[in-house]
N, C-alpha and C positions, 0 to 999 in steps of 0.2 A: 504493500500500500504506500509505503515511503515513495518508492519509485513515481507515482499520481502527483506527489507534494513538488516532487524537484521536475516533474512533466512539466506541473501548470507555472513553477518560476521559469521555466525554458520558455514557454509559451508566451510569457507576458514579455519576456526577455525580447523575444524576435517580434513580436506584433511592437513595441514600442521603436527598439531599432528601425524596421521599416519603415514604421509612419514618420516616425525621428527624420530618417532619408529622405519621406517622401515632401516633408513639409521645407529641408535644405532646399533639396533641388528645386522647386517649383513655388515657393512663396519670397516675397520678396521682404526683408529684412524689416519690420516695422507696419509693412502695410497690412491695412485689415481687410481682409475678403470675407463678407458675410454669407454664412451658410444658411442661416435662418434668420429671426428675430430674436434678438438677445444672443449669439452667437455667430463667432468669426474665426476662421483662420487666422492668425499672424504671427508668423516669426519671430522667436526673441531669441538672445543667450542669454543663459541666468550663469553669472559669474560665483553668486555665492549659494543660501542655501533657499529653504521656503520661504518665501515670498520674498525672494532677493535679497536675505537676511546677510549682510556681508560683502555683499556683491562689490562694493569700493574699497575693497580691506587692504587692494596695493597685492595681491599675488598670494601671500601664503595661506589664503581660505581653501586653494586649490588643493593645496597637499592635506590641509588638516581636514578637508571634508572627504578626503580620498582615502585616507585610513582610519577615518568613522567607518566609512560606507564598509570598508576594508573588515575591519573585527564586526561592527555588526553582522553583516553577511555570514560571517565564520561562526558567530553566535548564533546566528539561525539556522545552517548547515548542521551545528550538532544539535538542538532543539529539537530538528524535525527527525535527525536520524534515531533519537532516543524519545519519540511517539510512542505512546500505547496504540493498540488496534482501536480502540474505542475514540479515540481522539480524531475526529475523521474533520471533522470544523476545525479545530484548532490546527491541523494541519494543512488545512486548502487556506486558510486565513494568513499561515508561515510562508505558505508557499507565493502567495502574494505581493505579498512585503520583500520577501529576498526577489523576486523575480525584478519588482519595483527598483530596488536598491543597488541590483549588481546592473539593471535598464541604464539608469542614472550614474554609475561607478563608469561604465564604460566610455559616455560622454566627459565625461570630467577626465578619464587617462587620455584619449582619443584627441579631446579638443580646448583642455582648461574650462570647458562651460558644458550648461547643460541644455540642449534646444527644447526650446517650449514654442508652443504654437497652437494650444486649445486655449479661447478667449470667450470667457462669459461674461456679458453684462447686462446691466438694468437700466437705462434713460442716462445716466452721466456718472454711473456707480460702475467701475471693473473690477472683477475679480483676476486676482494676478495671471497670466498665462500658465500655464502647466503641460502634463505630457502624460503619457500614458502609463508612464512608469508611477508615477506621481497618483494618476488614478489608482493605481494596481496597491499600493503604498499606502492610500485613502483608504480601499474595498478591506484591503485585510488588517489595517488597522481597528478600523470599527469593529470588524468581524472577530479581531480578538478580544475588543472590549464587550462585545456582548456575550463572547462565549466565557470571557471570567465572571459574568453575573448569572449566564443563567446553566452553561455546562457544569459547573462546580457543586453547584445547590444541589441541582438533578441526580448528578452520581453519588452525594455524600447522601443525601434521599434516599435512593433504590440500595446503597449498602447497607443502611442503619433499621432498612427492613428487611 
């Protein structure tokens, strides 16, 4: 079952890279190209970290965010390898986050930045650009915070009967 956990960070890995690719080549640095309402395309680098926390730090956010991503990742790799069977959430949730993290490491070895290019807005209100890694990173974070509220209860539950 571990093998499903490091499937779906592979999967989130190359679906982010692509899109990562596809939004290079074909968007143009800043401009917005609107897909719907309340939503655009547009190319950014993010130098530093969420929500370009760092981004003017002069250089060395690159390295220090590069062996975060670095031991995180590593910290997730043996999390997942040391799952129970029963932990099937908390593993697609792991798997998410590292997919997210090592999506986002690879931009930061590759390029010093991390391409962002999904733009959500409301009338004169943006939410920062992001990327799919970042989605992937969002999904399994939640998904681990609601699996520590409600997986945890559930199993100490069903033992104590």
């Amino acid at each position: 079952m571990k093998k499903v956990y490091f499937g779906i960070a592979l999967v989130a890995i190359v679906i982010d890279q692509i899109t990562k690719w596809m939004a290079s080549t074909h968007l143009v640095m800043h401009e917005q190209n609107p897909v719907m309402p309340s939503f655009n395309l547009t190319l950014m680098h993010n130098y530093g970290a969420a929500f370009s926390f760092l981004s003017n730090a002069g250089g060395w956010q690159r390295w220090f965010f590069t062996i975060v991503a670095i031991v995180i990742s590593i910290v997730l790799i043996v999390w997942i390898t040391r799952l129970k069977s029963n932990e099937k959430w908390l593993g697609v949730s792991l798997g998410l986050v590292l997919g997210g993290a090592i999506g986002n490491l690879i931009d930061r070895i590759a390029y010093g930045y991390v391409v962002d290019f999904i733009q959500w807005y409301y009338d004169r209100f943006y939410w920062p650009a992001f990327n799919i890694a970042d989605a992937a990173i969002s999904v399994g974070a939640v998904m681990l915070l609601l699996s520590s509220f409600f997986t945890d209860e559930q199993s100490t539950a069903k033992a104590e009967t």
